[in-house]
Each structure stands twice: as structure tokens, then as C-alpha cells.
C-alpha positions in Angstrom: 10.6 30.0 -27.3 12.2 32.9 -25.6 9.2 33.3 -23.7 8.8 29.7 -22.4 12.3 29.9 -21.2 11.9 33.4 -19.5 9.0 32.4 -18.2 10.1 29.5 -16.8 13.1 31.1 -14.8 10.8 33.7 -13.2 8.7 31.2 -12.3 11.7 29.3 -10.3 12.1 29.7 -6.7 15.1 30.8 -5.4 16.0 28.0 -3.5 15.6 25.8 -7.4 18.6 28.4 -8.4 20.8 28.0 -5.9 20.3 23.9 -6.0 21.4 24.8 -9.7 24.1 26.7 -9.5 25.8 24.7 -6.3 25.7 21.3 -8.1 26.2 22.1 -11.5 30.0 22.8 -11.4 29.6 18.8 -9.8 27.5 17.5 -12.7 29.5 14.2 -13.6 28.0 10.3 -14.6 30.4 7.5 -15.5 29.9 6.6 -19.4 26.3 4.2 -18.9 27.5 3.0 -22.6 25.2 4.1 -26.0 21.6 2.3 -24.8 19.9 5.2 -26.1 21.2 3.6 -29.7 18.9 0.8 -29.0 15.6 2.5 -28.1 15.0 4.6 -31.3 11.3 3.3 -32.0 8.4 6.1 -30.8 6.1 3.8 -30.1 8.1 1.7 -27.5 6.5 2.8 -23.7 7.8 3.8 -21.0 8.1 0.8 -19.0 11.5 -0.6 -18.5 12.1 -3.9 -21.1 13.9 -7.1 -20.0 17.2 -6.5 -21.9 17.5 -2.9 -20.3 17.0 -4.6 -16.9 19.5 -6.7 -17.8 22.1 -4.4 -18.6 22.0 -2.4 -15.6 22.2 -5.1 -13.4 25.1 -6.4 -15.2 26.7 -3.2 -14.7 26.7 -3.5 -11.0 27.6 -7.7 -10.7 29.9 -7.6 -14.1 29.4 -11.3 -16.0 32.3 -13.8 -16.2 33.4 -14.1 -19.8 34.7 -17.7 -18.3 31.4 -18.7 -16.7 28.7 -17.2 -18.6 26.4 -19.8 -20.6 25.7 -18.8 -24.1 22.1 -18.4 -23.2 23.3 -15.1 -21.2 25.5 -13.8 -23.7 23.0 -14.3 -26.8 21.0 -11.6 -24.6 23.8 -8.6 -25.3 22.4 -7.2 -28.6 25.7 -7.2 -30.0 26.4 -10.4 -30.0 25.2 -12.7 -32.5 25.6 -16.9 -32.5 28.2 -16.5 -34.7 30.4 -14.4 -32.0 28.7 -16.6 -29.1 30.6 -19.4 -30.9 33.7 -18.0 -31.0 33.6 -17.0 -27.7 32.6 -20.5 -26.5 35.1 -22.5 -28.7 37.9 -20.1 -27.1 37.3 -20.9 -23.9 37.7 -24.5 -24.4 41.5 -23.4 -25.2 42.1 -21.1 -23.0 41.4 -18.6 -20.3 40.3 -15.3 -21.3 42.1 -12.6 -19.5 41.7 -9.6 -21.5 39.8 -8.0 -24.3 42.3 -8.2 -26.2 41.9 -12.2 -26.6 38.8 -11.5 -27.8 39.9 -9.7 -31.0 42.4 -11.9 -31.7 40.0 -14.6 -31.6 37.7 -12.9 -34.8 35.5 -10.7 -32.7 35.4 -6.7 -34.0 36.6 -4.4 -31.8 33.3 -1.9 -32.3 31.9 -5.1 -31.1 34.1 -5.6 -27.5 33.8 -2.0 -26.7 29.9 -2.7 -26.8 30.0 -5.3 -24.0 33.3 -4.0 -22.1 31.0 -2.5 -19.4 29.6 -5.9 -18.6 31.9 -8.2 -18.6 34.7 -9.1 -16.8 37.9 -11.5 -17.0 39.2 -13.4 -13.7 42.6 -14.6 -14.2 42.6 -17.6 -12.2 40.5 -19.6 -10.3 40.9 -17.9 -6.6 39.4 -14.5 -8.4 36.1 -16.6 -9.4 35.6 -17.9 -6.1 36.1 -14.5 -4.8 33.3 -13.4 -7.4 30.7 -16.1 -6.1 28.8 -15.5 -2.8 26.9 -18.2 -1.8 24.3 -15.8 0.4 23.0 -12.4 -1.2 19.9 -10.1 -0.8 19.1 -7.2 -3.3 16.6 -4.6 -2.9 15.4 -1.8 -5.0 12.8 0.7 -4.1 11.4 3.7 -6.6 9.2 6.8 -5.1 7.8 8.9 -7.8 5.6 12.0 -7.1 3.8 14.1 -9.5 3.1 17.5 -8.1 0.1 18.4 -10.7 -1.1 14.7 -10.1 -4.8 14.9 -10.7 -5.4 12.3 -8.1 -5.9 12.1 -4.3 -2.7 10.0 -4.0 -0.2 11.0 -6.3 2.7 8.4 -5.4 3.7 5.8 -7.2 5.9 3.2 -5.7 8.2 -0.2 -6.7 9.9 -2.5 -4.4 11.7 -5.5 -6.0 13.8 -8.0 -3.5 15.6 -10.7 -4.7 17.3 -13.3 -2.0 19.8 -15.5 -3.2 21.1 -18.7 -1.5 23.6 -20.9 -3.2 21.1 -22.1 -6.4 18.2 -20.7 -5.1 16.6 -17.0 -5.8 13.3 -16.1 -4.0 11.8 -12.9 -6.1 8.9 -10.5 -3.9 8.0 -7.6 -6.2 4.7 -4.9 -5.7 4.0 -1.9 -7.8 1.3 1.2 -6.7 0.4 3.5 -9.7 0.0 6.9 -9.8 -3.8 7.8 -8.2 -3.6 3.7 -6.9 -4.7 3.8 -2.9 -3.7 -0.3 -2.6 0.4 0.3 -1.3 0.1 -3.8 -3.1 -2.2 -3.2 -6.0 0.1 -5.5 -7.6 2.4 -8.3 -6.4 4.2 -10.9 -7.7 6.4 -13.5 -6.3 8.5 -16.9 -7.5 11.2 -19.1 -6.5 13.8 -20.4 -8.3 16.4 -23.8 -8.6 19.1 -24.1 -10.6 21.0 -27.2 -11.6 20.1 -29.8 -9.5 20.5 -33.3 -11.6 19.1 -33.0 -15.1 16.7 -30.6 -13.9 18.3 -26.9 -15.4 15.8 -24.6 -14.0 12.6 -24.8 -12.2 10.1 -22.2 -11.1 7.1 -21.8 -9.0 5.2 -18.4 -8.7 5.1 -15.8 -11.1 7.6 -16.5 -14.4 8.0 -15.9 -18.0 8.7 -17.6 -21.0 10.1 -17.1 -24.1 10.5 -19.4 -27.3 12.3 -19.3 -30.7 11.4 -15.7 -32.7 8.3 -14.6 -29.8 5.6 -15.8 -31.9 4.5 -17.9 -28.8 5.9 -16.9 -26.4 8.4 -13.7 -25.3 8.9 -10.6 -22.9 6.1 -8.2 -24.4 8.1 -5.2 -23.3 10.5 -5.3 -25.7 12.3 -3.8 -28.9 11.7 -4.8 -32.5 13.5 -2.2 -34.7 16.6 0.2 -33.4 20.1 1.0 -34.2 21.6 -2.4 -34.1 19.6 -2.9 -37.2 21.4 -6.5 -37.9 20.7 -7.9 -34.4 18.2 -5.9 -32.7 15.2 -7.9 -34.6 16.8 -11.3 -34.0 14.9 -12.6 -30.5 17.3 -13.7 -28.4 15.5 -14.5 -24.6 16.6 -17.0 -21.6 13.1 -19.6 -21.8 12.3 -19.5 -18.6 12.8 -16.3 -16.1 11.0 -15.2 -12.9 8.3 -12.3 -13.6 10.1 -9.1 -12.6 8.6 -6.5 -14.8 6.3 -3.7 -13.7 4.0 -4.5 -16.5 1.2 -6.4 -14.4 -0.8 -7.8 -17.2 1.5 -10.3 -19.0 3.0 -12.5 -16.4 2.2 -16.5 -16.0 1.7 -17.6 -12.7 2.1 -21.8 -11.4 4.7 -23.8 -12.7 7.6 -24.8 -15.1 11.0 -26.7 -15.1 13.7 -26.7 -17.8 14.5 -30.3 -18.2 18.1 -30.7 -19.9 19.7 -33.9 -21.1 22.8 -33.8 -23.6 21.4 -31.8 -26.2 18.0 -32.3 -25.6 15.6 -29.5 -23.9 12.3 -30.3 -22.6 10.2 -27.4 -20.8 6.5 -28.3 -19.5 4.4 -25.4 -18.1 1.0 -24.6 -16.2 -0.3 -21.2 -15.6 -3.6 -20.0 -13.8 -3.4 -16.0 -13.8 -6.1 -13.8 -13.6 -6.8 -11.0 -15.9 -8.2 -7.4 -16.1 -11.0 -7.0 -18.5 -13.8 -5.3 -19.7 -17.1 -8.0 -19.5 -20.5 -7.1 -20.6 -22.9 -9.9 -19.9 -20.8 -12.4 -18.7 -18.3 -12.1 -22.0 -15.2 -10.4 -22.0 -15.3 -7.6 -24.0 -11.5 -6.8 -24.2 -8.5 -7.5 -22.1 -7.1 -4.3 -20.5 -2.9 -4.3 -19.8 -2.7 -0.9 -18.7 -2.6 -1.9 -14.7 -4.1 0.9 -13.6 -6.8 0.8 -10.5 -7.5 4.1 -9.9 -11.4 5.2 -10.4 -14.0 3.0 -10.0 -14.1 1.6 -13.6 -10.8 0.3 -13.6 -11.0 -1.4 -10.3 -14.1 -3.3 -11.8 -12.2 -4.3 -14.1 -9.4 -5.7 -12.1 -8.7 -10.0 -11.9 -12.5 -9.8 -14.0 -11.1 -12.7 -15.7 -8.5 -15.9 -15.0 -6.4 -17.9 -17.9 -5.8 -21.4 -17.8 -2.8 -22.8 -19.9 -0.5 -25.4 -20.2 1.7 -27.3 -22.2 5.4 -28.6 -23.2 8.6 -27.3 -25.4 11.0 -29.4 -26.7 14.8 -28.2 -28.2 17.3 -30.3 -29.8 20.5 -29.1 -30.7 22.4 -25.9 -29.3 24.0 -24.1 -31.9 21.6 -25.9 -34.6 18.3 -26.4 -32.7 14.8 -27.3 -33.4 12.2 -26.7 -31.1 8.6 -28.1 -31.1 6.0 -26.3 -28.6 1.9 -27.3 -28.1 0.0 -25.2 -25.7 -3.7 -24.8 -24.7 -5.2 -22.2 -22.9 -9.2 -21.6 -21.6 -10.4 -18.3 -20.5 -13.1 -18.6 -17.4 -15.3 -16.2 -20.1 -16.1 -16.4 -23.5 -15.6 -13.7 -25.6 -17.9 -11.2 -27.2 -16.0 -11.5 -30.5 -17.0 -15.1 -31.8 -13.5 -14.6 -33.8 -11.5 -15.3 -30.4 -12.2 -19.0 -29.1 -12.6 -19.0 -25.4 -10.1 -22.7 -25.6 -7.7 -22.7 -28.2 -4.9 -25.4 -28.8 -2.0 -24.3 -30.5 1.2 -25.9 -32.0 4.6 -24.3 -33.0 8.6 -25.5 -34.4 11.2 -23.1 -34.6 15.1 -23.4 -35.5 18.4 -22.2 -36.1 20.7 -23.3 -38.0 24.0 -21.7 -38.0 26.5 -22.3 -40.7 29.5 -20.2 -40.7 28.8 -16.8 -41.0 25.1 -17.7 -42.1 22.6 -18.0 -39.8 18.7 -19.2 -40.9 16.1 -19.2 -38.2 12.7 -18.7 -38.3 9.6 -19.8 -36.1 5.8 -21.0 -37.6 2.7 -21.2 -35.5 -0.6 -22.6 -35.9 -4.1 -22.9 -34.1 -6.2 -26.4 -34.2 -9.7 -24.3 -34.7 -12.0 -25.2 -38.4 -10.8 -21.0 -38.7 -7.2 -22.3 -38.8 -5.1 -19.6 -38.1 -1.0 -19.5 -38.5 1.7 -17.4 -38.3 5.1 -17.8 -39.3 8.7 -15.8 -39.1 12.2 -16.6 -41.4 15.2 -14.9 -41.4 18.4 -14.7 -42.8 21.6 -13.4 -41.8 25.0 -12.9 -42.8 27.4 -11.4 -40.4 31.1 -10.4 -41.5 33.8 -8.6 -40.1 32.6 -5.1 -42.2 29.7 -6.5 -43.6 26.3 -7.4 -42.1 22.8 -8.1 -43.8 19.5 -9.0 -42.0 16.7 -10.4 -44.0 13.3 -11.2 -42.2 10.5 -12.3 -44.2 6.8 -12.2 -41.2 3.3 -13.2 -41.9 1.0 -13.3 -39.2 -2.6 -14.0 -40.1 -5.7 -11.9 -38.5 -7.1 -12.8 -34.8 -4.0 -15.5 -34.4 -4.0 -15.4 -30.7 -1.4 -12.5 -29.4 -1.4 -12.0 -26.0 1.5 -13.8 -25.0 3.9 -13.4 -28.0 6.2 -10.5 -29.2 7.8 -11.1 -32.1 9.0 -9.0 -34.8 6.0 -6.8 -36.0 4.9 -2.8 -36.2 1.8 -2.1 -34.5 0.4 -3.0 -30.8 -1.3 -6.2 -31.6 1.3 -8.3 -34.1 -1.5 -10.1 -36.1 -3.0 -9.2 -39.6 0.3 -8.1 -40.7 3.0 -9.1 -43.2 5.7 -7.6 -44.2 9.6 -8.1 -45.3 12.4 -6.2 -43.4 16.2 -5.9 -44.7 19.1 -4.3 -42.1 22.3 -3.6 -43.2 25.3 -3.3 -41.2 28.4 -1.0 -43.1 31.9 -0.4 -41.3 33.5 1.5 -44.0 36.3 2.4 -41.8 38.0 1.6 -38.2 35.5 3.8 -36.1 32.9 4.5 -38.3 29.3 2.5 -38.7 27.0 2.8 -40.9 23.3 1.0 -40.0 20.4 1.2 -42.2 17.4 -0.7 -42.6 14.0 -0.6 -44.6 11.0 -2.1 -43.6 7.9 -3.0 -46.2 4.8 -4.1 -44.0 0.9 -4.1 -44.6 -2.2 -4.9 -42.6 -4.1 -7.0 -45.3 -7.3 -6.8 -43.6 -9.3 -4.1 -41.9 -8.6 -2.9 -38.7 -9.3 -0.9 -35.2 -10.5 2.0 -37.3 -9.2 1.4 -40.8 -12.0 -0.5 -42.8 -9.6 -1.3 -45.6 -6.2 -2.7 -46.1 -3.1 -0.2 -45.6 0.2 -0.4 -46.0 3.2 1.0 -44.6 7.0 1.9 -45.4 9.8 2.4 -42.9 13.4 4.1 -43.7 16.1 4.2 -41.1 19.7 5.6 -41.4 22.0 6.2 -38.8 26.1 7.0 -39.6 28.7 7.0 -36.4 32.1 8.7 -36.4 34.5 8.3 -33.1 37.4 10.5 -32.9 39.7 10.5 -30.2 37.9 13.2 -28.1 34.5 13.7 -30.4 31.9 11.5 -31.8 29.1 12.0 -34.2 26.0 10.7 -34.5 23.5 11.5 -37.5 20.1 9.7 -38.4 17.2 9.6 -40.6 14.3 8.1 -40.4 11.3 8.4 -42.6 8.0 6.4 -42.0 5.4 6.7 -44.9 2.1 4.3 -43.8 -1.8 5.3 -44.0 -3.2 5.6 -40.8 -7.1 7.3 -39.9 -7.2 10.1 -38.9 -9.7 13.0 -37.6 -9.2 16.3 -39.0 -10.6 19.4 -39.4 -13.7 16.9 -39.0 -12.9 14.9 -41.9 -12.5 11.5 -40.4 -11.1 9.0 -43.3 -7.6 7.0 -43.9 -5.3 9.6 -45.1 -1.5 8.9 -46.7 1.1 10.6 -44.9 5.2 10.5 -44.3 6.5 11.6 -40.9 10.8 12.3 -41.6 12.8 12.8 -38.2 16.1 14.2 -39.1 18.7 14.2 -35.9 22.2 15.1 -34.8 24.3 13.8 -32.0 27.8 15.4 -30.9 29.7 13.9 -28.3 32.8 15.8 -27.0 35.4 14.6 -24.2 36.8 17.9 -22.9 39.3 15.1 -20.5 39.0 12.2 -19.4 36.1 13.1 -16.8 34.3 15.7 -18.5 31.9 15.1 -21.2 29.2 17.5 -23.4 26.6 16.2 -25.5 24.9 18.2 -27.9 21.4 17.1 -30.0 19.5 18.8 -32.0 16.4 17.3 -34.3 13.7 18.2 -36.4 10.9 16.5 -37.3 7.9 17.4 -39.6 4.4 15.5 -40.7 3.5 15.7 -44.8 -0.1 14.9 -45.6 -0.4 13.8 -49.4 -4.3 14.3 -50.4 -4.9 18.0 -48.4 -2.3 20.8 -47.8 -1.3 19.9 -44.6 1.8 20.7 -43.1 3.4 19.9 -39.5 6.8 20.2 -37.8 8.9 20.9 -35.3 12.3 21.1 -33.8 13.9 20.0 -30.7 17.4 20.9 -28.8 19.2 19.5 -25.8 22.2 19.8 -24.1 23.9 18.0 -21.0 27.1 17.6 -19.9 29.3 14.7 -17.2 31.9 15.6 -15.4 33.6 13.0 -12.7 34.7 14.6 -9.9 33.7 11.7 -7.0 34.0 7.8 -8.1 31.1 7.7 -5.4 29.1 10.8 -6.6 27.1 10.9 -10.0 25.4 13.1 -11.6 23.5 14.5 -14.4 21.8 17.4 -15.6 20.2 18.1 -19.0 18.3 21.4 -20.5 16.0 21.0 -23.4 14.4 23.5 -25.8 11.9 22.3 -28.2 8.7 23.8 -30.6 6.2 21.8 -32.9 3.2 23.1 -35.0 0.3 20.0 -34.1 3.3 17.3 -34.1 4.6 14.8 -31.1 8.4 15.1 -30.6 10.0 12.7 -28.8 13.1 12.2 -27.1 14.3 9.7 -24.3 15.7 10.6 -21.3 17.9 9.1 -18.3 15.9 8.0 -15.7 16.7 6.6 -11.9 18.5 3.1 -12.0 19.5 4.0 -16.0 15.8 3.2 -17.7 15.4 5.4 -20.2 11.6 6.6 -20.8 10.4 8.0 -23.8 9.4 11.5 -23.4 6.7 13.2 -25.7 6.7 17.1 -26.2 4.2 19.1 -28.0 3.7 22.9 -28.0 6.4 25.5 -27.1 8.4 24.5 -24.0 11.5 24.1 -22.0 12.2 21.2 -20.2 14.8 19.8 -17.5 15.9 17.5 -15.4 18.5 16.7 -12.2 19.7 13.3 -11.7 21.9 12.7 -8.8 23.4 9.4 -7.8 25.3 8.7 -4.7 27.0 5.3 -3.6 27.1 5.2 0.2 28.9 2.1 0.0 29.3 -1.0 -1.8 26.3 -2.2 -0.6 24.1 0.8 -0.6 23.0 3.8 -3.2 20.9 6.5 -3.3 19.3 7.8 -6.5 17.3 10.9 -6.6 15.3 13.0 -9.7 13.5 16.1 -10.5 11.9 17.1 -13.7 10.5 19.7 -14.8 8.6 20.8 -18.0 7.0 24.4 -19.1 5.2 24.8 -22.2 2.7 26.7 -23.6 -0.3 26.2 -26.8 -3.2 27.6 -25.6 -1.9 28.3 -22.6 1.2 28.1 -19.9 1.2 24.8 -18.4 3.2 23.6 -15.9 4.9 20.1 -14.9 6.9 19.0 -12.9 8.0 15.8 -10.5 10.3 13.7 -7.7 11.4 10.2 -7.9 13.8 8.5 -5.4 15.6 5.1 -5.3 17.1 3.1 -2.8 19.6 0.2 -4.1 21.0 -2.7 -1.4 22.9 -5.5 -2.0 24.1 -7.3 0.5 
């Protein structure tokens, strides 16, 4: 290690030192809140989910705790119906003014701090109106530049702009990748009503859905397992929402409108997107999501294919709902595997039904086809004051259609799995929480590479202590699954456990100075042969606030592994967090700098760097900029 780091420093220009020494004594970053507690899966990607989005945007136009519809504030992960109701039923009493009315009303306190950062409480109706502009424009622009890019043009670049006029919201995005030469290699746009009779919300363009538990339909960026293990897993999505990701390949594109009538929902939809995809003969092959368009095989792979679909949701109820949903869709291709239809019809129900501190909810699918295929979630849970459980029982049978649906599952594709899935929530004391959850799953039928059934098992713990000036953080987690493997050029399913064992310390020298300490290890056991692999990991960063304008922050990470990914996520521009993997010997860093000009206007700027060595030294390293207007 000592050599990576010494290595590294010789190989820094002088003009890198002085940028470090002169802003470090200015590091500083207002508290962004504990997200990293919700992104503890490895396998999650690195592109930005809907909730995160989400987050940060409500950190920069705070929601009314008077206004806000439940459907917005079932999207905080920390609130459940149960709390949604109380927060509802309050409001028909009084005005909320204050956290404070919050606890008194049944809701924890762990819980309020959770959402403090994005809320806000207007004391009268001349601060709401003061809140509500009837004309806005926001823009958001990313640069990223690799300087070891491999390809010709190295820059990637985002725009999203987002114009807002009274009800309406027009929404223009594009996205280049890395090695991309097409500056609009991918766009999307929609438009967007609000409220206008019994007509809740209408879109034309590019949009999303999402229904009941994701079977269906739902964001397929998303999280299934984390450290909210009592409410992470529970799907909790708007219906309808304009397309804004940067993942190209799952959007709709055409038409839908949220009908709403008393307690009666109805949502018809038509989409006609095209597709990238491998064909061979005039029959697709497979469908590729990466997005990438850089060498010649991927751009003949680009729009190879178009979707049809279309079809209707219904919900009745709002706290207790049942919702009915048929859909066909028709690909322009058939496929190569007879097992996927080229026209499918399928038909789903889902519900909740909440009943005190119990809550049952569940979604079932099924396809019309002579190979009748079906899929089904149910869940239970039980939310008290010190006390949550989480019980999710999941079935989803093999080649049930996928592409649009995300619901609760463990591998990339969710069918041919089952599986049962139990979080528990502990608050033995005032500031302390203890999560844990244990998931049983298995693939009943062969797949990708496994020509068998296999089965895996996945343990999570995770305690939090808060002290006045310190907190703790300390988790487990231990996966134990068979998986195929290649080595030493034995290629065959082999039985292994992969335990991460992590520590978190948090300590608030004053008010605007913060450390953070981690340190991990992580190791691989392989049962049949004597194969052994770990590795440890070691960061540290510190905040301090010196400018309410200015922030800032800088982290230096030390990490070693013998044949084993470590992974670790880290602050990115705009507050997405991206899941770094390290492997080797190394030392890595990063400088993130954040200036508000004005209300109106901010400036974000990164570098990263990353040394390591196996066989040899390697090298990385990389820019990204962001500009942020609202006006």
C-alpha cells in the first residue's frame, strides 16, 4: 500500500499540491442527510434512480407539508401509509407549523429528522403564495471527461431543461456517452397538465409508469434491498411521470392521462418506442439497455427494433385500493427464442389494504399465452413506534415478460425466481436503530450459465448510535448463493459466501466541521476447493462550513484485495452517489467543489483520481462540471 500511496504523490504535479493544500483548510458541505444508508446493494449501477433524483431536487425547492399529496410523500422511504395517514388526517385539523407537530401527532422522531431536509412548514397562507411561482425554467448541464478515455471523443455530456408555466411542465433532455460522436445520441422530450377538470395528469412524449409492487410496471433504476430494511422494499412510485432518467433504454414514448373521479383512478396508455437490439435474420436476438453508440456494432444496433403497447389501469380506494391493469404489447420482430411471444396480452390486480398499524399489499400478474405465465408479490407489514417487521413472500415464473417491471427481486432479470424476505426494524433506545433483514431466494430453473437450479441466502445487519457530537455506524452483511464460475479453468457452479464487515464514525468537531471515518473488510470463501479471497478498504473525509455559498468536499481512500471487488460509493456532482468498484492495491481521491453564485445559479465541479497497481501501475483519473439554473 505504502508504495501506491508514494507513488502516487510523486507522480502529482505541483500545481495538484498546491490546489490541495489551498482548499483543504476550506473543505466544508452542508449535511446532504444519510442517502448512502439507502444504497447498500453492490449490484445497483451507477446511474442515478428516480428517488435519488427526487431528493435532491427537493433539497433545493423544499415540499409543503400543507400542500403535498400523499402520492409525493409515500415516495420519502421513510414514510410508510401508516405515517402518510397521520400526516394527512392532521392536516384536516390543523396547520402544521413545526416538526414538532409532527411528533405529537404519533410520528418518531428518528423518523422527522429523516425528512427535515425536505420539507418545509409555511405558517399562513401569504408564505404559500410566496412559495408558488407561476413561471419557472430549470436547467442542468453535466461535462465529464476521462483523461485515459480509450476513445476519440472522451466527453460525455447531460442537459435536462424543464419549463414550468402555471400547470404545465415542458421536459427536453439529451445525453452523449463516453466515446459517443452524436452531441444528441439520445433525446427525450414530454409535456405535461395538471388538474384540469377530472383530468389529474396527462402526458404526451416520453413518460413513465409505475403500478402497485413493479411487477408491471416501475422505474427500473431503482433499489430493492438497503438500510431502511422495513420500507426500502415496499414500491412506492407516482403512476405517471415524464421520462427524465439518463437510462435510454426503458422509457415509453406517445401518450397517457390519469383520469380521477372521487376515489376512482382510471389511467389508459399508448407507447411506440423504438429499441436497441441485437437481430440475426430478421429476429431479435436480445434487447441491449446499455445506450451506448460508440463502435460500429453498437450503432447497428441502435432503434433495430420499435414496441407497440397499450392499455388501461384502474384504482379504487386511496388508503385501501385495488387496482386492475391489462396491457398488450407487439415487437416489429419476432424473437429468436420461441419462449418470448413477439404479442403478448397481459393482465394484473394489485392492492393495499391498510388497517391500523398493518398494512397487506401485494400485486399478481399473468400472461393470456397456452404457456401461461404469472407472477405474483404479497407482503406484510407491521409498523410500531419501536417495532417494525416486513414480510414479502415473491414468485415470479421463468420468461414472464420483464422489461418494463422492477419489483422486488435479486438478480438483473426478476423472472425464474422465488423467494421469501423478512426485515426487521429495532429501536431499542432513543437514538439507536437496529435494521436487519434476511433474504431466502432461488432460481428454480436453469439459467444464463447455470444449467441447474441454485439457491441463494442473504444476511444484513446494520446498528446506529447518535451521540451528541459522534455517531456510529456498524454493518454486516453476508451473502451465501451458488453462482458459475471460471477458475483455475475449472468452469462449474461452485457454493460460496461473500461477508462484508464495515465501520462508520461520524464526529462533529462544531457545528460546521465534520470527520468521517470508514473502514471495511470484505473476504470471498469458496466451500468445495481451498480458495480464499479478501480485502480491506479505508477512507476518510472531512466538512467544514466556512461560506453558506461555498461547498466543498474532499475524500482520501486506501484500499487492498487479493482477486475480490470492493466497493464503496461516493459523492458525485448534483449529490448522486455512484458505486465505485476497486480491485488491486490502490489509493484513490476525489475534490468536490460547489459554489452558489446566486439563488438562481451554481456551479459544481469534480476531479478524481485513482492509482493502483496488480500486475502493474495503472493510472486513472477524470473532470466532470455542472451548471444548475433556476429561474
Amino acid at each position: 500500500m505504502s508504495f501506491c500511496v508514494f507513488s502516487w504523490l510523486k507522480g502529482v504535479s505541483v500545481k495538484k499540491l498546491i490546489l490541495i493544500i489551498f482548499l483543504f483548510p476550506y473543505i466544508l458541505l452542508a449535511d446532504e442527510g444519510d442517502l448512502e444508508k439507502l444504497f447498500t446493494n453492490e449490484e445497483e449501477t451507477y446511474k442515478e434512480t428516480e428517488l435519488h433524483d427526487y431528493l435532491q431536487q427537493l433539497k433545493k425547492d423544499k415540499l409543503d407539508i400543507n400542500k403535498a399529496t400523499s402520492e409525493q410523500l409515500l415516495t420519502f422511504p421513510w414514510l410508510s401509509k401508516t405515517e402518510v395517514s397521520i400526516i394527512i388526517k392532521l392536516r384536516t385539523r390543523q396547520l402544521i407549523t413545526s416538526m414538532q407537530n409532527l411528533i405529537d401527532a404519533g410520528i418518531s422522531p428518528e423518523i422527522c429528522t429523516e425528512i427535515e431536509p425536505y420539507i418545509t412548514f409555511p405558517t399562513n397562507e401569504s408564505q404559500t403564495k410566496a412559495m408558488y411561482k407561476p413561471i419557472q425554467i430549470k436547467s442542468r448541464i453535466r461535462f465529464q471527461n476521462k483523461f485515459d478515455s480509450p476513445y476519440d471523443n472522451p466527453l460525455k455530456l447531460y442537459q435536462r431543461h424543464q419549463f414550468y408555466w402555471n400547470d404545465y411542465t415542458l421536459s427536453l433532455l439529451s445525453q452523449k456517452d463516453e466515446g459517443e460522436n452524436d452531441y444528441l445520441d439520445f433525446c427525450s422530450a414530454s409535456l405535461q397538465k395538471e388538474d384540469f377538470g377530472i383530468i389529474k395528469k396527462a402526458i404526451i412524449g416520453n413518460y413513465r409508469l409505475a403500478i402497485g409492487q413493479g411487477i408491471l410496471f416501475a422505474p427500473k433504476i431503482g433499489l430493492s434491498k438497503g438500510g431502511e430494511t422495513t420500507r426500502q422494499p415496499v414500491k412506492s412510485f407516482g403512476m405517471l411521470k415524464q421520462y427524465t432518467s439518463t437510462a435510454e433504454s426503458f422509457s415509453l414514448f406517445g401518450g397517457a392521462s390519469q383520469f380521477q373521479w372521487r376515489k376512482l383512478s382510471i389511467l389508459p396508455f399508448y407507447s411506440q418506442y423504438k429499441l436497441d437490439a441485437s437481430v440475426i435474420n430478421d429476429s431479435i436476438n436480445n434487447i441491449d439497455i446499455t445506450g451506448f453508440h460508440r463502435t460500429d456494432t453498437e450503432k447497428d444496433k441502435k432503434n433495430a427494433i420499435e414496441e407497440r403497447l397499450y392499455g388501461i389501469h384502474l384504482q379504487y380506494g386511496n388508503k385501501k385500493y385495488i387496482g386492475l391493469t391489462a396491457f398488450k404489447y407487439k415487437f416489429d420482430k419476432p424473437f429468436l427464442d420461441k419462449e418470448y411471444p413477439q404479442e403478448q396480452i397481459l393482465f394484473g390486480i394489485d392492492y393495499s389494504l391498510l388497517l391500523n398499524r398493518f398494512c397487506l399489499f401485494g400485486e399478481m400478474s399473468i400472461t393470456d399465452r397456452s404457456k401461461r405465465r404469472k407472477a405474483y408479490l404479497v407482503g406484510l407489514s407491521l409498523l410500531e413506534k419501536r417495532f417494525e417487521n416486513l414480510i414479502i413472500v415473491y414468485d415470479y415464473d421463468k420468461y414472464f415478460p420483464t422489461y418494463h417491471g422492477n419489483p422486488f427481486h435479486n438478480s438483473s432479470n426478476y423472472d425464474n425466481q422465488k423467494g421469501i424476505y423478512y426485515g426487521i426494524l429495532f429501536r431499542p433506545a432513543k437514538k439507536s436503530k437496529l435494521n436487519l433483514y434476511f433474504d431466502i431466494y432461488n432460481f428454480p430453473k436453469e439459467r444464463y450459465f447455470e444449467k441447474m437450479p441454485t439457491y441463494g441466502v442473504d444476511k444484513f445487519l446494520q446498528f446506529d448510535q447518535k451521540w451528541k457530537d459522534n455517531k456510529i455506524r456498524i454493518t454486516v452483511r453476508n451473502q451465501d448463493k451458488e453462482t458459475y464460475q471460471n477458475i483455475e479453468d475449472s468452469k462449474k457452479i461452485y457454493s460460496f459466501q461473500r461477508t462484508s464487515l464495515r465501520s462508520d464514525f461520524w464526529h462533529y468537531l462544531q457545528k460546521n466541521v465534520r470527520l468521517r471515518l470508514r473502514a471495511e473488510y470484505s473476504y470471498e470463501d469458496y466451500e468445495s476447493i481451498s480458495k480464499y479471497d479478501d480485502g480491506f478498504l479505508f477512507f476518510q473525509e472531512i466538512k467544514i462550513v466556512f461560506f453558506k455559498r461555498w461547498q466543498n468536499l474532499i475524500r482520501f481512500t486506501q484500499y487492498r484485495s487479493n482477486d475480490i471487488t470492493l466497493y464503496m460509493y461516493e459523492n458525485d456532482i448534483d449529490g448522486i452517489m455512484l458505486n465505485s468498484q476497486f480491485s488491486g492495491d490502490g489509493f484513490f481521491w476525489f475534490l468536490l467543489l460547489k459554489y452558489r453564485i446566486t439563488n438562481y445559479l451554481s456551479l459544481q465541479f469534480k476531479y478524481a483520481e485513482d492509482l493502483w497497481k496488480t500486475d502493474k501501475l495503472y493510472n486513472n483519473n477524470q473532470i466532470k462540471f455542472l451548471i444548475d439554473m433556476k429561474i
